[in-house]
KELUMLUM-664977 format. One record per residue (C-alpha): residue number from 0; chain; x, y, z. Coordinates in nm, 2 decimals, padded with zeros to 4 digits. Each point is the difference from the previous one (the first is absolute). Layout:
<pts>
+-----+--------+--------+--------+--------+
: num : chaine :     c1 :     c2 :     c3 :
+-----+--------+--------+--------+--------+
: NUM :      A :      X :      Y :      Z :
...
+-----+--------+--------+--------+--------+
</pts>
This chain:
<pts>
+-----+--------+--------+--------+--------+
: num : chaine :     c1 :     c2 :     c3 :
+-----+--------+--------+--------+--------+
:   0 :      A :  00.10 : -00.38 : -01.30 :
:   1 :      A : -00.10 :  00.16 :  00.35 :
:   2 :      A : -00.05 :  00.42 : -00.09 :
:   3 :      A :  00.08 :  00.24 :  00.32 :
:   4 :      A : -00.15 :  00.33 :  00.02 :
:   5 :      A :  00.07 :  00.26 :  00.29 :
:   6 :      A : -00.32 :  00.15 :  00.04 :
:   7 :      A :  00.05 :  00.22 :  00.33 :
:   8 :      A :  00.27 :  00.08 :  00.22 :
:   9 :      A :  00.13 :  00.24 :  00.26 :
:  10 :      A : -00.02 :  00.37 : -00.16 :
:  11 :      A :  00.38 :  00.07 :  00.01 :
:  12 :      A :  00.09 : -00.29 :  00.21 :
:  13 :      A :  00.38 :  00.04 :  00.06 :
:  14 :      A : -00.12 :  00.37 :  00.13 :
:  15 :      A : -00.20 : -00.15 :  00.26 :
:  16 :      A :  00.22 : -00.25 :  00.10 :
:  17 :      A :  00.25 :  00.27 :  00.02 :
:  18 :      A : -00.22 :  00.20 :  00.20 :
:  19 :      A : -00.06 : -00.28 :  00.25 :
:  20 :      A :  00.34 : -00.10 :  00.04 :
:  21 :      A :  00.09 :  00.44 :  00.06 :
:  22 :      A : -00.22 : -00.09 :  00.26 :
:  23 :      A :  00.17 : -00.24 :  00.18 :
:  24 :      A :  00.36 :  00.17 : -00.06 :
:  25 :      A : -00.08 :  00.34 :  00.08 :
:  26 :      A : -00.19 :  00.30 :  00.26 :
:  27 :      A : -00.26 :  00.05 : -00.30 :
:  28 :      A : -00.36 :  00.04 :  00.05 :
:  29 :      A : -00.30 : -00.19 : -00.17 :
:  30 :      A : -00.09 :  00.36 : -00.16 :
:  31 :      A :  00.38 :  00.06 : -00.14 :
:  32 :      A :  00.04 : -00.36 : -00.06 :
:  33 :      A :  00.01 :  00.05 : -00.35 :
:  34 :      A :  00.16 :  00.32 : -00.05 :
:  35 :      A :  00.36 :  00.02 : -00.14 :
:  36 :      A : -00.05 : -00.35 : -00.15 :
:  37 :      A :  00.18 :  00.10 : -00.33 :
:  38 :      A :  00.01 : -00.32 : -00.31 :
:  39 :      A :  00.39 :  00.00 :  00.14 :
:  40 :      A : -00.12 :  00.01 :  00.36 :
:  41 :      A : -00.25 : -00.29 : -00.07 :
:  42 :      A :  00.25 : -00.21 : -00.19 :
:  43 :      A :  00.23 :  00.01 :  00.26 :
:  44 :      A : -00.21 : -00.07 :  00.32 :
:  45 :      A : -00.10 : -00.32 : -00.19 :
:  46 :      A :  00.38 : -00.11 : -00.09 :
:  47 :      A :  00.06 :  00.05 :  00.36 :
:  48 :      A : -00.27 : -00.23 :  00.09 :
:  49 :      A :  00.12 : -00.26 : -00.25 :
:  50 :      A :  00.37 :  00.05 :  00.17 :
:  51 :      A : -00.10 : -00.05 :  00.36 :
:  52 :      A : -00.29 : -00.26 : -00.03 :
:  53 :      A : -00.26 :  00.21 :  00.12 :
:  54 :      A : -00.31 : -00.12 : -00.16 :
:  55 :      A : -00.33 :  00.09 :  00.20 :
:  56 :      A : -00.04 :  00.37 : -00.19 :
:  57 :      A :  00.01 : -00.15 : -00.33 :
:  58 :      A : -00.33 : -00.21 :  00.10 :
:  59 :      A : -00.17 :  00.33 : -00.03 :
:  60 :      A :  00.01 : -00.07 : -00.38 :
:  61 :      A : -00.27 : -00.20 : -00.16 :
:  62 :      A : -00.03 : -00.14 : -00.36 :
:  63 :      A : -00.29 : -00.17 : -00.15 :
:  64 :      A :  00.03 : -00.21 : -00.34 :
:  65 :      A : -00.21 : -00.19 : -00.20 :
:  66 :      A :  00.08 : -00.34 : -00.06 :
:  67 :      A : -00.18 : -00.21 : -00.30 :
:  68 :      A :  00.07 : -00.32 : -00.18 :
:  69 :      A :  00.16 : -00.18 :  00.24 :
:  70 :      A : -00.11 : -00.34 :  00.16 :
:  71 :      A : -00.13 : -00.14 :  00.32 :
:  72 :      A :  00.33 : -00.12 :  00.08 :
:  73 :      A :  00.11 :  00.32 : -00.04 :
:  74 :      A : -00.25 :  00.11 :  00.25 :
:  75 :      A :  00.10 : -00.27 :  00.29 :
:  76 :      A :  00.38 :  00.17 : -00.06 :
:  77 :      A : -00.02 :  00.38 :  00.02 :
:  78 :      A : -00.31 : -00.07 :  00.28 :
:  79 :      A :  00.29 : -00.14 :  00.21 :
:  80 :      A :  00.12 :  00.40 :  00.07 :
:  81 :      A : -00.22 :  00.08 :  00.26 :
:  82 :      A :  00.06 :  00.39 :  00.04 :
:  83 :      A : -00.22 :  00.07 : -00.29 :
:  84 :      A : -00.35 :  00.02 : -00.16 :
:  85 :      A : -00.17 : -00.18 : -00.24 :
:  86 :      A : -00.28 : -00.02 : -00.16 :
:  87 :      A : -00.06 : -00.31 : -00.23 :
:  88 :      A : -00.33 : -00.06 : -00.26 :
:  89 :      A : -00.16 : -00.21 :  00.17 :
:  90 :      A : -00.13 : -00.36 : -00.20 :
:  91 :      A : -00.26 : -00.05 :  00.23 :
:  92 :      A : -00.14 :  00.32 : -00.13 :
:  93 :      A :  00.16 : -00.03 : -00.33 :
:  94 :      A : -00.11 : -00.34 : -00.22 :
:  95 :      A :  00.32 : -00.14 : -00.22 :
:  96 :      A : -00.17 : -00.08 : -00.32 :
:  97 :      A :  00.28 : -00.04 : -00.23 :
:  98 :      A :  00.29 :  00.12 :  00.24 :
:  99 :      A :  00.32 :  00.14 : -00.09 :
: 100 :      A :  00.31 : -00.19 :  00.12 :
: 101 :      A :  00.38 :  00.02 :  00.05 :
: 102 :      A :  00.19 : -00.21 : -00.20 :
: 103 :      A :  00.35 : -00.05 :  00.14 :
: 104 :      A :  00.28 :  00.04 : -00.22 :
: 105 :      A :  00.15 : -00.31 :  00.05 :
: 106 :      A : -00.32 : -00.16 : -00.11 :
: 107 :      A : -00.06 :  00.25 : -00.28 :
: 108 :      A :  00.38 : -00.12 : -00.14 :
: 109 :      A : -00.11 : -00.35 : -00.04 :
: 110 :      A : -00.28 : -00.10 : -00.24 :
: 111 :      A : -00.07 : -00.31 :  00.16 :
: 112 :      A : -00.06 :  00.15 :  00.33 :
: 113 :      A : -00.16 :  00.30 : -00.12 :
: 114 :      A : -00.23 : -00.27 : -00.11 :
: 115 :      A : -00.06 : -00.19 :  00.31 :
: 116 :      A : -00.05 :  00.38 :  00.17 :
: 117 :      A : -00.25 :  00.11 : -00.21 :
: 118 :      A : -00.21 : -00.33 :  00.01 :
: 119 :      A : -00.01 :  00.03 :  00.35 :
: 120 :      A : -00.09 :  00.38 :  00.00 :
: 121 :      A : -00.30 : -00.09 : -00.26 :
: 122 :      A : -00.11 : -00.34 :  00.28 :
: 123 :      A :  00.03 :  00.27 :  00.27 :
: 124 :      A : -00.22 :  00.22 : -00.19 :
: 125 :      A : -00.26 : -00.32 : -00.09 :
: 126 :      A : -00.02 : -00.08 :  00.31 :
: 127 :      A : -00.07 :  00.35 :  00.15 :
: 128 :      A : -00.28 :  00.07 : -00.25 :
: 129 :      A : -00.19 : -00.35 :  00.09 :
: 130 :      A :  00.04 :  00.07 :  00.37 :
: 131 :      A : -00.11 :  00.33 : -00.01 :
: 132 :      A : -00.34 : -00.14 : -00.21 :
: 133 :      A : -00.08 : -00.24 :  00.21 :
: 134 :      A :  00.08 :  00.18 :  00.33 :
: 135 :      A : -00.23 :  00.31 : -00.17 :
: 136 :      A : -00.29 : -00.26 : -00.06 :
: 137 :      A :  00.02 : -00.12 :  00.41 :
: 138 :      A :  00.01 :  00.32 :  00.11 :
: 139 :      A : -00.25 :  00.15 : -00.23 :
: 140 :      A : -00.26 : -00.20 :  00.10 :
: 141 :      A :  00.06 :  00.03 :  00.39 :
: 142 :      A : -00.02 :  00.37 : -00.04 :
: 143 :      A : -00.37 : -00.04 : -00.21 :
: 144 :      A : -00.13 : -00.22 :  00.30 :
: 145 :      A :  00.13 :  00.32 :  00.23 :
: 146 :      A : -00.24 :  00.20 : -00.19 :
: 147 :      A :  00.25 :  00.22 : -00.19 :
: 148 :      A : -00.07 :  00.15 : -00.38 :
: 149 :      A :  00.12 : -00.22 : -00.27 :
: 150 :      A :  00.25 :  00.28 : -00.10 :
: 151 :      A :  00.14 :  00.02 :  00.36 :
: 152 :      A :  00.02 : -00.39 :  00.02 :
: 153 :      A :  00.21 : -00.03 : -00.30 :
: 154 :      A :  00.21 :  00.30 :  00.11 :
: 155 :      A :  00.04 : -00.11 :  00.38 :
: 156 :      A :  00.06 : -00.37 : -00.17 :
: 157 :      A :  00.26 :  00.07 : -00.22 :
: 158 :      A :  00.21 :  00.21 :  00.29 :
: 159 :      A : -00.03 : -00.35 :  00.23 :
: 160 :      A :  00.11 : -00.17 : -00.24 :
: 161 :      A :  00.30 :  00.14 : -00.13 :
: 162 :      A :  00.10 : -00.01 :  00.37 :
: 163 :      A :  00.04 : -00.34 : -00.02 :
: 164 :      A :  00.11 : -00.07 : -00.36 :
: 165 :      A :  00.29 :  00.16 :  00.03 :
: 166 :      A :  00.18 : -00.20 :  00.18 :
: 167 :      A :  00.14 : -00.17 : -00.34 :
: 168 :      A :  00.15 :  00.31 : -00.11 :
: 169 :      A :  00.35 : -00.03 : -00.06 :
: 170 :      A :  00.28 :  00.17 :  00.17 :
: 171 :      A :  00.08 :  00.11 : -00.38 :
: 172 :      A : -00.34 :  00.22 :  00.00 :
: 173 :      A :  00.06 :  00.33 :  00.01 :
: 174 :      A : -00.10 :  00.30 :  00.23 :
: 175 :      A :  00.03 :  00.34 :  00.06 :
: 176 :      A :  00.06 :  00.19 :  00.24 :
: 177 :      A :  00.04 :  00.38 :  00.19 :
: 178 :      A :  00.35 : -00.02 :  00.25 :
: 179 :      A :  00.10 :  00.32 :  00.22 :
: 180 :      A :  00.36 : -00.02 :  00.18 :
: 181 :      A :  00.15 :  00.24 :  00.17 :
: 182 :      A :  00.36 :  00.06 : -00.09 :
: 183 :      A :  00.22 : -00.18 :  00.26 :
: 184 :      A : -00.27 : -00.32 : -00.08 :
: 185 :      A :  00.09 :  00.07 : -00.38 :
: 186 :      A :  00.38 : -00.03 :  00.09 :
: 187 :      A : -00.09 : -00.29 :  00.22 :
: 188 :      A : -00.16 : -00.17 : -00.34 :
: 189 :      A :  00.23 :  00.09 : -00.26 :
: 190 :      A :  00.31 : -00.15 :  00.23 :
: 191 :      A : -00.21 : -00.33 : -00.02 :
: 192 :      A : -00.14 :  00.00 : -00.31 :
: 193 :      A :  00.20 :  00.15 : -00.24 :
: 194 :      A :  00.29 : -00.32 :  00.10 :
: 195 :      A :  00.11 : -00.20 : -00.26 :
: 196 :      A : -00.18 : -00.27 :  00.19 :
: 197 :      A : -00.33 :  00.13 :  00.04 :
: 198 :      A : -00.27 : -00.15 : -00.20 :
: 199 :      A :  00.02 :  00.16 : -00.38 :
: 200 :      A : -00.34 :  00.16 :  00.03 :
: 201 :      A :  00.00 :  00.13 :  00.30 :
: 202 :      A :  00.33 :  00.16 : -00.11 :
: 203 :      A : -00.09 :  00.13 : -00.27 :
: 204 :      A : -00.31 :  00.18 :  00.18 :
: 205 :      A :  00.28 :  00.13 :  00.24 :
: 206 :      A :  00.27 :  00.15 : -00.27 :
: 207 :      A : -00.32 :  00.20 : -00.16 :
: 208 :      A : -00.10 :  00.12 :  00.31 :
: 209 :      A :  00.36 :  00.08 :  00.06 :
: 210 :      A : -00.01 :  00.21 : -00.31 :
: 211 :      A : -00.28 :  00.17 :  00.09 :
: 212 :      A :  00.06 :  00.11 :  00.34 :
: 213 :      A :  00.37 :  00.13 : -00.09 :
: 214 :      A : -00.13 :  00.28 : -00.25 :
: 215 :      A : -00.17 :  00.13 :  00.29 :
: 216 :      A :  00.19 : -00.02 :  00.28 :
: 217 :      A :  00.38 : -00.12 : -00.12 :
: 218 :      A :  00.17 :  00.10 :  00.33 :
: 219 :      A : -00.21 : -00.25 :  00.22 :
: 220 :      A :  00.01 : -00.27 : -00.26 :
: 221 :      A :  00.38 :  00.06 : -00.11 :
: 222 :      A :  00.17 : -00.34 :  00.13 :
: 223 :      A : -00.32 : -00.16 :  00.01 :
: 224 :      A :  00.01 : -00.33 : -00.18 :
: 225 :      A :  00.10 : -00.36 :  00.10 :
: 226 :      A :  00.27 :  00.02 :  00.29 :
: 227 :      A :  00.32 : -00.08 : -00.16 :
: 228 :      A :  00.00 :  00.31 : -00.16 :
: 229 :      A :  00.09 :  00.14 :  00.39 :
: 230 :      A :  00.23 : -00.27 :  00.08 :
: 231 :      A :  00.02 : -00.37 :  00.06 :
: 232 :      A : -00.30 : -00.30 : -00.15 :
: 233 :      A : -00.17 : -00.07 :  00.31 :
: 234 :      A : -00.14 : -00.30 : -00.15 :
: 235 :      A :  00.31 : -00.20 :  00.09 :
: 236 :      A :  00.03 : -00.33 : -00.22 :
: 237 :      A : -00.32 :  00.07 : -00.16 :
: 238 :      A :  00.12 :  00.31 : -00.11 :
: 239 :      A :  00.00 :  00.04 : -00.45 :
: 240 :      A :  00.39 :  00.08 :  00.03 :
: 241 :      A : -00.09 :  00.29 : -00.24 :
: 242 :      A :  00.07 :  00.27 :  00.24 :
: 243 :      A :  00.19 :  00.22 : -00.30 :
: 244 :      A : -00.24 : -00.02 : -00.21 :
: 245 :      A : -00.25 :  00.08 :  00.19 :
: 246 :      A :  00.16 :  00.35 :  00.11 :
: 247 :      A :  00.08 :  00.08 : -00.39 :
: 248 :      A : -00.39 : -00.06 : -00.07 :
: 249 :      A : -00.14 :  00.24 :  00.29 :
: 250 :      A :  00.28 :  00.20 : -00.10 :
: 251 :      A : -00.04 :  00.10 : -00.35 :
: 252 :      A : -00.42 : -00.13 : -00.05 :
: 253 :      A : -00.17 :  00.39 :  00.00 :
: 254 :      A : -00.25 : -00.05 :  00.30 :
+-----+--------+--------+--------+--------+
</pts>
């Protein structure tokens, strides 16, 4: 199971999107900007930006999570939302001796193919341990015939070789990672991924997230969600035909 954590964000975020946006809508100067900006002032500048569809000032809001236990596959997804940072642990720098994995759920509810799954995760994990030895024994001994220390050979060695023996790492493996959006990016994502037909993990990541940002800033995030919840399922005949449902669960799930 993925864990989210928000580890930063904008220090009273809907007040400095609300300042922005008094900005654009009024004769107010970058020294009064904030002045005046009441909880009741704040809450509605936002509501109004939510009405009209102006979205730049609420890109003045950042949010940074931590995102663990969740798989490379994962990674290839939420990597696809290119208004963001990330910063991943890195297995080049990183060996994978005895790495954790994702198990998907469909796979954990049969015992056959839980099985299969976890064979393959153990011949992944062979198979990484006898590259990385015999790639760290090549590289060891180039390095001594370069003249470094024995302790730096096997040390430089080791790091080569990992580089390399990765490569039979599952998509299953997992990662973790450090992601900073800033809000209108966040809406951007959760209108994706939080769809009934987004990819469970990734959707999972995204309703935690969700949760998260909405104790700290619930006017910006307050119809944030998949997009049938603010009218019609874009996704044509692909769409889950669970429109109502949806609506009921961001509806009455305490975000």
């Amino acid at each position: 199971m993925a864990i989210v954590t928000l580890l930063a964000y904008t220090p009273e975020p809907e007040k400095t999107v609300a300042a922005a946006a008094k900005l654009c809508y009024s004769p107010a100067t970058i020294d009064t900007i904030m002045d005046g900006l009441t909880d009741s002032k704040v809450a509605s500048f936002v509501d109004m930006l939510a009405e009209i569809g102006h979205e730049s000032p609420i890109e003045h809001a950042s949010f940074t999570f931590g995102i663990e236990g969740v798989s490379r596959s994962f990674l290839a997804q939420i990597t696809r939302h290119r208004i963001a940072s990330y910063s991943v642990q890195s297995q080049r720098y990183v060996a994978e001796q005895n790495f954790e994995f994702v198990v998907p759920p469909e796979i954990e509810e049969i015992p056959e193919a839980k099985e299969e799954f976890l064979c393959a995760m153990q011949a992944c994990q062979n198979h990484y341990e006898r590259l990385t030895m015999l790639l760290k024994e090549k590289h060891q001994k180039e390095f001594l015939a370069e003249g470094k220390s024995e302790k730096e050979a096997i040390r430089a060695a080791e790091k080569k070789a990992i580089e390399d023996a990765r490569f039979v790492l599952p998509n299953a493996c997992t990662t973790k990672m450090v992601c900073t959006m800033n809000a209108r990016s966040l809406l951007n994502f959760f209108s994706h991924r939080c769809c009934n037909r987004a990819q469970w993990e990734i959707r999972d990541v995204a309703d935690q997230m969700l949760q998260l940002v909405k104790q700290v800033a619930p006017h910006i995030f307050a119809h944030a969600g998949p997009p049938c919840l603010r009218g019609g399922c874009p996704e044509g005949k692909m769409s889950c035909g669970k429109a109502a449902e949806m609506r009921e669960k961001y509806k009455t799930t305490e975000r």
